[in-house]
C-alpha positions in Angstrom: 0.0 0.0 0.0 0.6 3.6 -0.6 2.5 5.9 1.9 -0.6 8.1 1.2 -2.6 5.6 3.2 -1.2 5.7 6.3 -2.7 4.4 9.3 -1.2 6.2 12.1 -0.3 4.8 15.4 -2.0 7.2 17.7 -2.3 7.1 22.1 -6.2 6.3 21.7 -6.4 4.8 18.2 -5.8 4.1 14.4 -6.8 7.1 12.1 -6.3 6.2 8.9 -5.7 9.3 6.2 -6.2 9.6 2.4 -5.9 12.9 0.4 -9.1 13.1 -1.4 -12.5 11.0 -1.3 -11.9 7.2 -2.7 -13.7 6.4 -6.0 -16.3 3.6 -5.9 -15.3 0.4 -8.0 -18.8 -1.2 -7.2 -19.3 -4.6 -6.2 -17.7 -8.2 -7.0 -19.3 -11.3 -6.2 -17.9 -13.9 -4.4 -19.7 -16.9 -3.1 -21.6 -15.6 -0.1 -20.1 -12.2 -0.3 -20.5 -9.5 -2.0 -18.0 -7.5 -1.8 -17.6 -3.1 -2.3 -14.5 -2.2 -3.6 -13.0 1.8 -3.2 -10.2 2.6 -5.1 -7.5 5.1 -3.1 -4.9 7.3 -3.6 -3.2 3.9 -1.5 -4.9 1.4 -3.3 -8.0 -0.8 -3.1 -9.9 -1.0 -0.2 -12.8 -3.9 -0.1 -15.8 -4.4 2.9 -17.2 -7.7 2.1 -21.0 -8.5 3.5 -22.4 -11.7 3.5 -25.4 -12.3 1.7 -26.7 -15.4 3.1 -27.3 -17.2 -0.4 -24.4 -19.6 -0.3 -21.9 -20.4 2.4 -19.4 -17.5 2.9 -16.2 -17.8 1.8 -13.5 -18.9 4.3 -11.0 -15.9 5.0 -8.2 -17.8 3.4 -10.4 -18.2 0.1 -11.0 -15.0 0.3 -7.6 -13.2 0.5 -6.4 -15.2 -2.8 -9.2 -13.9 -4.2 -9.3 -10.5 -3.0 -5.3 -10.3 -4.4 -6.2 -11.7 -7.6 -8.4 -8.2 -8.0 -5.7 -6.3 -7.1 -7.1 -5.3 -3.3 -4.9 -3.8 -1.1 -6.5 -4.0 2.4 -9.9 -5.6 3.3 -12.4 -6.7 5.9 -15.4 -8.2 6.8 -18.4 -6.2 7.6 -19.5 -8.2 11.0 -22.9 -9.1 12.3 -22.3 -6.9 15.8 -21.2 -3.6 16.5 -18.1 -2.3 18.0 -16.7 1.5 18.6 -17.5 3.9 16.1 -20.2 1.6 14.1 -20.5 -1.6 12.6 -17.8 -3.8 13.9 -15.1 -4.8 11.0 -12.9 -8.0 11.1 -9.7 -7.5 8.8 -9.0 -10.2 5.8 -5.0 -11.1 5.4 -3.9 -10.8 2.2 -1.4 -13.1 0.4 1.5 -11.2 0.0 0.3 -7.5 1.6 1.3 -6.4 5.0 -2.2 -7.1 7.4 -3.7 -3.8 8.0 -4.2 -2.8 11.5 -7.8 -2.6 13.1 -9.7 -0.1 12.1 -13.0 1.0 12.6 -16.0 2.2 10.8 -15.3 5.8 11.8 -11.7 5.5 11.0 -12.2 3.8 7.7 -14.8 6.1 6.7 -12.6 9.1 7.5 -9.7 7.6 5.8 -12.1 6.6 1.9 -12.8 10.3 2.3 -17.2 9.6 2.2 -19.6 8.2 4.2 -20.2 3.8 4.1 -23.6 2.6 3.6 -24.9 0.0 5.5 -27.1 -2.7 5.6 -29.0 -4.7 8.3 -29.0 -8.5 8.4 -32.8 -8.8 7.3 -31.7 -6.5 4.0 -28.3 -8.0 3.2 -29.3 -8.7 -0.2 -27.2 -9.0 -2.8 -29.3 -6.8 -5.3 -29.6 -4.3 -2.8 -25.4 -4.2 -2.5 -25.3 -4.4 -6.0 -26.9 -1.7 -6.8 -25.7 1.1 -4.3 -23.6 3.8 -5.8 -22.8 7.0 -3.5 -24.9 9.8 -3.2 -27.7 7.4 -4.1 -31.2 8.0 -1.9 -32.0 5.1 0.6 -34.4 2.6 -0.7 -36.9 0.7 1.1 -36.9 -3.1 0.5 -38.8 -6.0 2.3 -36.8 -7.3 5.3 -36.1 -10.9 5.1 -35.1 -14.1 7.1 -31.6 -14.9 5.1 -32.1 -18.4 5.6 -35.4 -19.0 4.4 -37.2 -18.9 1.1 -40.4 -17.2 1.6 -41.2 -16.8 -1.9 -42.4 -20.6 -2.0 -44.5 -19.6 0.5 -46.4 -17.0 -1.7 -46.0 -19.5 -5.0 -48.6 -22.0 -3.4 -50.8 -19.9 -1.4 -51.5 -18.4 -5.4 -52.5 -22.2 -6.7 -55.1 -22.1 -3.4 -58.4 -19.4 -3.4 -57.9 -16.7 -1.0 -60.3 -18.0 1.7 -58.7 -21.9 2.0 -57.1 -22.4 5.2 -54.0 -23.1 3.0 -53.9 -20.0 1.6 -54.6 -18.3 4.8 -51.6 -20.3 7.0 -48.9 -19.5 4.0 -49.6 -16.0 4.2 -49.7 -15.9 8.1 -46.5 -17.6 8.1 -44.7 -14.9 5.2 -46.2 -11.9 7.2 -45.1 -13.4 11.0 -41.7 -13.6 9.0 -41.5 -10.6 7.4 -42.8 -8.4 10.4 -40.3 -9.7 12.8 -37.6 -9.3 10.4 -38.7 -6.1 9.6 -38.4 -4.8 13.2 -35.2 -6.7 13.7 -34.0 -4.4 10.6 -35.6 -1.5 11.8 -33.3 -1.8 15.8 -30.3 -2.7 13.8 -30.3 0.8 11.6 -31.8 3.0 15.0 -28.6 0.9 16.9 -26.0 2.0 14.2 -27.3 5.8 13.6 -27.2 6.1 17.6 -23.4 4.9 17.7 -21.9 6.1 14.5 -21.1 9.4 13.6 -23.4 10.5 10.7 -20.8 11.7 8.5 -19.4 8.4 8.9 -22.4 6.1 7.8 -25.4 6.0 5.0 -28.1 3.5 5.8 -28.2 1.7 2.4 -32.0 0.3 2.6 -34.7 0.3 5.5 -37.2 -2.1 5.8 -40.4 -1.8 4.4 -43.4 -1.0 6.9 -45.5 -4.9 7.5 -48.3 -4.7 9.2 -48.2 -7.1 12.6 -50.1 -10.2 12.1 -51.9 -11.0 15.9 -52.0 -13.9 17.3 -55.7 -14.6 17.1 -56.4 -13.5 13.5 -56.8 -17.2 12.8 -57.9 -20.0 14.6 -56.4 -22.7 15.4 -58.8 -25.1 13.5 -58.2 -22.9 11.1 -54.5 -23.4 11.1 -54.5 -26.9 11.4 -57.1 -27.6 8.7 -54.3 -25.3 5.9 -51.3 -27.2 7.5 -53.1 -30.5 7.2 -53.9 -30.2 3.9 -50.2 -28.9 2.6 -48.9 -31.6 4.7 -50.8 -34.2 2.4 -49.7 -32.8 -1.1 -46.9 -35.1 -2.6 -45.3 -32.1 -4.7 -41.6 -30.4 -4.0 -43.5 -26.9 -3.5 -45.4 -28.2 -0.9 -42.3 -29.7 0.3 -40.6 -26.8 0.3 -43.1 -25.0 2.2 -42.9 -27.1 5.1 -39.3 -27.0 5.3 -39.4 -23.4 5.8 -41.9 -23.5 8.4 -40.2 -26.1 10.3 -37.1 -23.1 10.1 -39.0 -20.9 11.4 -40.8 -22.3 14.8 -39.8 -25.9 14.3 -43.1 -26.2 12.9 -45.8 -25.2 15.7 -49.1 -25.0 13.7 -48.3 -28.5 12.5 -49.5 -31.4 14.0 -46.3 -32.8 15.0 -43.4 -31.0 17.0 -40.4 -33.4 16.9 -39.8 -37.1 15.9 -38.4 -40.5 18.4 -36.4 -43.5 17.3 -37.6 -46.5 17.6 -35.9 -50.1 18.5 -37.2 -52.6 17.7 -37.2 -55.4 19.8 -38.0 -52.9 22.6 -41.6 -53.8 24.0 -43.3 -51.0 23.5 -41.8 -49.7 20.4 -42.8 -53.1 19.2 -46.1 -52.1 19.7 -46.1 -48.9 17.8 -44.1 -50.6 14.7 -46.8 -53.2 14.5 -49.0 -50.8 13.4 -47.4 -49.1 11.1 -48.9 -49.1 7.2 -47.4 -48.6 4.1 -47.6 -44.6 2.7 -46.9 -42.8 -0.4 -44.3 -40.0 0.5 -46.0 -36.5 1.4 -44.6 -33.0 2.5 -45.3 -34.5 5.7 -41.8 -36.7 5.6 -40.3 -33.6 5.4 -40.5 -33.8 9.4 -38.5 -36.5 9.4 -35.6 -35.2 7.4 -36.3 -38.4 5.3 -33.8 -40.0 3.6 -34.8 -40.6 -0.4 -34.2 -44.0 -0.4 -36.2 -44.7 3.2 -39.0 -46.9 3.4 -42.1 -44.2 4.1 -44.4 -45.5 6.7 -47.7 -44.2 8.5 -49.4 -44.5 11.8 -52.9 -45.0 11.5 -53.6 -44.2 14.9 -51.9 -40.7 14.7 -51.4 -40.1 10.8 -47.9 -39.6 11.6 -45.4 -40.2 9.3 -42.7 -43.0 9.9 -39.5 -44.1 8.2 -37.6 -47.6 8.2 -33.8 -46.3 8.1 -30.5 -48.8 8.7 -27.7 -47.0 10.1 -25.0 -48.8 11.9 -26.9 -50.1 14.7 -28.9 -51.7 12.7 -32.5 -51.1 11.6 -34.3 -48.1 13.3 -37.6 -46.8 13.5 -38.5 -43.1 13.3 -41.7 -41.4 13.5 -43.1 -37.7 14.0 -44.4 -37.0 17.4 -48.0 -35.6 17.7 -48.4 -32.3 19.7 -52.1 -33.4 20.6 -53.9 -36.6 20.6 -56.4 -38.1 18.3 -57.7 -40.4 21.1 -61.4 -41.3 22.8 -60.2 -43.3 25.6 -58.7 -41.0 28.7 -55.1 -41.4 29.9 -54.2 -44.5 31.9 -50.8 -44.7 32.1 -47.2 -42.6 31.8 -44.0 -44.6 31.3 -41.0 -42.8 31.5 -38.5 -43.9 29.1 -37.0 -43.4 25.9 -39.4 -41.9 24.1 -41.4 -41.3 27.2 -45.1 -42.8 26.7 -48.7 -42.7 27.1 -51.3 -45.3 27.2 -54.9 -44.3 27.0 -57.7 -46.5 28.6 -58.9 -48.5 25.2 -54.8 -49.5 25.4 -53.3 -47.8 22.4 -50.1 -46.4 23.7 -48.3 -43.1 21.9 -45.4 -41.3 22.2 -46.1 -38.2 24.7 -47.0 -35.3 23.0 -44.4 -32.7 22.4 -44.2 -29.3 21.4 -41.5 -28.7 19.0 -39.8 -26.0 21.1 -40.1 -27.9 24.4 -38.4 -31.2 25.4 -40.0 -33.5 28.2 -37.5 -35.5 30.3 -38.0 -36.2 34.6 -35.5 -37.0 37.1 -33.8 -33.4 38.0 -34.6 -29.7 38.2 -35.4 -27.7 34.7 -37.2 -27.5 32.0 -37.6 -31.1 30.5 -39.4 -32.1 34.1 -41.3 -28.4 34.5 -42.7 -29.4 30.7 -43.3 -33.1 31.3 -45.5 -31.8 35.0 -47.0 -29.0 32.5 -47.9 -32.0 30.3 -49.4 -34.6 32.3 -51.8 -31.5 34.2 -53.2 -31.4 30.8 -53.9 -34.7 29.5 -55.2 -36.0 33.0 -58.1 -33.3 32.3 -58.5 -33.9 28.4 -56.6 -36.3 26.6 -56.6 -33.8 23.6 -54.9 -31.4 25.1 -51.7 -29.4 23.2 -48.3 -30.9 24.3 -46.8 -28.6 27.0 -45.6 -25.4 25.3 -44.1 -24.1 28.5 -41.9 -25.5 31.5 -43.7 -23.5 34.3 -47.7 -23.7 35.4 -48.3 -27.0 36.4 -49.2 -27.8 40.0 -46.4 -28.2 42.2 -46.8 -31.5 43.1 -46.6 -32.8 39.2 -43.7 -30.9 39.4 -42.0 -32.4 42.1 -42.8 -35.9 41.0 -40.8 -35.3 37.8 -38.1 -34.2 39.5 -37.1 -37.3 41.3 -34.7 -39.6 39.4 -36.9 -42.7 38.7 -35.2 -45.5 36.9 -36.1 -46.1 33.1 -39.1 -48.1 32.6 -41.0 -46.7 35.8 -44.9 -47.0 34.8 -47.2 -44.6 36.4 -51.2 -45.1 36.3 -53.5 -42.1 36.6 -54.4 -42.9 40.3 -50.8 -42.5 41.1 -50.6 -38.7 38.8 -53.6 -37.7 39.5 -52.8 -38.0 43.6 -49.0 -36.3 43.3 -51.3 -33.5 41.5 -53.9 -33.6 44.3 -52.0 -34.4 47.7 -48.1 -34.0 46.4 -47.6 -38.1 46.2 -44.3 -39.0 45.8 -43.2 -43.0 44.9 -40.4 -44.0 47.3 -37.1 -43.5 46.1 -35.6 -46.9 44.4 
């Protein structure tokens, strides 16, 4: 580099000086990145962003690359801030002396002109692509990097506006796309509060989404749409489960996680015995479903099952209902692995599991406080939504699932229903 690019050792910092304003070179693409090049009175300077539509470049990659375009100094435009903005990681250069830290005050003194910047939700490429300085802000639509809501929109179009299909795909793309927006929105009012304003441009805000409320649709409602995209056999469909299973893990669905089966283990014997034959649905996509697995159904859940052979031989696994489809009350709880449930006619299921909460017993925390939460709701409807919480449960439910009781331990409904009641507790083994 130039010694007209010099970056000063100071008492309190790095100030890096140029003689007149940098010239914009625009952006290159590489994978991940998009990288803004300024060309100096020292040389080229590069901020790379990453744009969330392929993995990023390793910094090693990146250097050869940068020195095959001739940069002189670069860094990475980083997901937190630091002093003086943004925070910015510096990229070694084959070759090139590594440049000091700097930071987004300092480098924007030293290029002479303000650097625009973009908040996670807007780091799109086309946005980058397209900014030039002394170009007005734009407004774009703030978006999750690592989903693809446009499928979202593509099959809520093949639906009529009023099918609970329709109405759950466009619930999900405005939950999205509101929260993202106001992620967007504290990001830019974090930055301008930090940085000095001669030092930073916002290069898009987020465009305005109204807030979708919790109760604008039913849950019947939402069940009925994801039910029925849960049954299609098409990749779109496919594709639209996926991204709601990125968003929330899938919590309008009717499943919340899935359990491995072995056979050869009583109970799972039981649930294996069941399972039917099924043509492969957007449902497998639960399941992370292997192409080649054998698809499987359980008829008393509709739950989707695979046959997979790994190592240990053959295993079992099958999507875990967040409510039950049964008639018969709850008889039993038998804490194991999956925990279970047996209802009064004798069909036993996997307990019921919300896909953000797990259910475990036998110490103090969440799994137990979920599991208590759990069992205070099936022993009064059978129907009941898997436990979406770890706290609210009476406290001697949650006492009984704190006591380590050995794998296998059966308990009947007498025995729950009286640790609810009058805090029973079995004796310790």
């Amino acid at each position: 580099m130039s010694d007209d690019f010099d970056f000063a050792e100071r008492h309190e910092s790095r100030r890096a000086r140029s003689g007149r304003p940098a010239e914009y070179l625009g952006t290159t693409r590489i994978n991940g990145l998009a990288v803004q090049r300024w060309k100096s009175v020292a040389g080229i300077i590069a901020i790379a962003w990453n744009t969330y539509d392929g993995p990023p470049t390793p910094d090693g990659e990146l250097g050869e690359e940068l020195r095959n375009l001739g940069v002189g100094a670069a860094l990475r435009a980083m997901p937190h801030f630091g002093i003086g903005g943004p925070a910015l990681q510096p990229v070694s250069i084959p070759g090139v002396a590594d440049p000091p830290e700097v930071t987004w005050d300092e480098l924007a003194e030293a290029l002479g002109q303000p650097l625009p910047y973009w908040p996670i939700p807007l780091q799109q490429r086309k946005l980058i692509d397209a900014w030039q300085p002394g170009r007005a802000t734009v407004q774009a639509l703030a978006v999750d990097p690592e989903m693809d809501l446009d499928v979202l929109l593509r099959l809520a179009a093949l639906y009529d506006r009023d099918h609970p299909a329709a109405q759950v795909l466009m619930r999900l793309f405005r939950t999205v796309t509101w929260r993202e927006s106001q992620a967007a929105a504290q990001m830019i009012s974090s930055v301008e509060s930090m940085t000095p304003g001669s030092a930073v441009v916002i290069g898009a805000r987020p465009i305005p989404v109204p807030r979708p409320h919790s109760d604008d649709l039913a849950e019947t409602m939402r069940r009925a749409g994801w039910l029925e995209i849960l049954g299609r056999a098409d990749l779109l469909a496919d594709a639209c489960v996926e991204q709601l299973v990125r968003w929330d893990g899938g919590r309008d669905c009717p499943f919340g996680t899935s359990v491995e089966l072995l056979p050869g283990d009583p109970i799972s014997d039981e649930v294996i015995a069941r399972l039917e034959p099924a043509a492969r649905t957007a449902a497998f996509r639960f399941l992370d479903a292997p192409t080649d697995a054998e698809t499987l159904v359980d008829p008393a859940t509709d739950a989707p099952a695979v046959r997979v052979a790994n190592q240990d031989g053959l295993r079992v696994r099958v999507a875990v209902s967040q409510w039950l489809p049964a008639l018969a009350p709850l008889a039993e709880l038998v804490l194991d692995d999956p925990i279970w449930v047996r209802t009064a006619d004798g069909v036993v299921y996997p307990a019921p599991q919300d896909p953000r909460w797990g259910i475990s017993w036998g110490y103090s925390g969440n799994g137990p406080g979920a599991l208590a939460l759990l069992l205070h709701r099936l022993l009064d409807d059978v129907t009941s939504r898997a436990a979406d919480d770890a706290n609210g449960a009476p406290e001697g439910l949650e006492r009984l699932f704190k006591v380590s009781l050995p794998k296998g331990t059966v308990l009947t409904r007498a025995q729950l229903e009286a640790a609810r009641d009058d805090g029973w507790l079995p004796r310790a083994p």
